[in-house]
N, C-alpha and C positions, 0 to 999 in steps of 0.2 A: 337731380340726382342722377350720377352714372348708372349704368349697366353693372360696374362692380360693388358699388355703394346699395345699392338696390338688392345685390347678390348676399354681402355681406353682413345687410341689416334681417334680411331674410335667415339664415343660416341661424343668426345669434337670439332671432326674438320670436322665432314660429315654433310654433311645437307639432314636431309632424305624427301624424298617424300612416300608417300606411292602410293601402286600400285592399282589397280582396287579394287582388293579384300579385301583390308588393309583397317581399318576405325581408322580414329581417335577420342579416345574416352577420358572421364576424371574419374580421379580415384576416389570414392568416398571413398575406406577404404582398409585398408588390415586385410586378415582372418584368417593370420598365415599359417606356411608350404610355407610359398612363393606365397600362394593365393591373389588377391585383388581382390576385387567389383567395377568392370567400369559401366558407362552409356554410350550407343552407343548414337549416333547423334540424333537415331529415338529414345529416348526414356527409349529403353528395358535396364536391368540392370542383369551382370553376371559375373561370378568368373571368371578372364583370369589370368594364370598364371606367372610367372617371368622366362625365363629360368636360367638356372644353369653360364651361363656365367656372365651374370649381378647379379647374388646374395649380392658379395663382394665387387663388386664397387659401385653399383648406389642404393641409397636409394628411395624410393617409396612413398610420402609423399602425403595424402590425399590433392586432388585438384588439382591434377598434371595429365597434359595431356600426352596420351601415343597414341602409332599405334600399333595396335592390326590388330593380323593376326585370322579372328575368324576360328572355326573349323569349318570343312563340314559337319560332322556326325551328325546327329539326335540324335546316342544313347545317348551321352555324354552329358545329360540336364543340368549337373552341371558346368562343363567346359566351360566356351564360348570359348576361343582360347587363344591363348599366347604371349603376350607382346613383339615386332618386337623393337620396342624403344621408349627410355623414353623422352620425347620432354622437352628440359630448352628453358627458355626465349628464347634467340638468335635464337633458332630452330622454337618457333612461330613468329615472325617477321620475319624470313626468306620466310616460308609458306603464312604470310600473303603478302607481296612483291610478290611473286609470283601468287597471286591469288587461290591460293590452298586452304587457312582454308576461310572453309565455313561461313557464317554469319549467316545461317540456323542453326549448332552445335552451335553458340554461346548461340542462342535463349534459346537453351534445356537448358544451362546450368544457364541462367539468374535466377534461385531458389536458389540457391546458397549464403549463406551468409557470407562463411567464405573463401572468394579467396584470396589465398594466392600468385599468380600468377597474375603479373599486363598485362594488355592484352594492 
């Protein structure tokens, strides 16, 4: 199995959790270069990147929820972190069965007019 066969099998049949550090967030846009603009749970709003693995496969589509690993460093005011993965349907219903997606992150996002994402 490739690199991308491996990538692709992965995305469609793990059910991810995120860790302490990992926040799930929703996309609000992409800024080109493989940038996108999330809103964290609390709020704040920042550019998390896409890594180079997911580029070719998985498309990024305003209003799509993602786990974001955000960065430690201060310096990096533009960076917030980098896109850990891209959450489809099945993966919030998972989350939510498990008691994991927050109902708090829902809140923030209830501004929202154009969800394209049925919760």
């Amino acid at each position: 199995m490739g690199r991308k066969q491996k990538t692709t099998s992965q995305i469609l049949t793990s059910n991810p959790i995120p860790t302490e550090s990992q926040k799930i967030s929703r996309v609000l846009g992409g800024r080109g270069k493989n940038l996108h603009e999330v809103q964290f749970p609390d709020g704040t709003i920042t550019l998390c990147s896409l890594p180079p693995k997911f580029r070719n496969l998985v498309w990024v589509k305003r209003g799509s929820y993602v786990i974001i690993s955000p960065s430690e460093s201060e310096n990096s005011s533009k960076i917030g972190g980098d896109i850990v993965h891209v959450l489809f349907p099945e993966h919030i219903k998972y989350l939510k069965s498990e008691g994991i997606w927050l109902v708090k992150s829902l809140i923030v996002y209830e501004d929202f007019r154009d969800d394209t994402i049925l919760l």
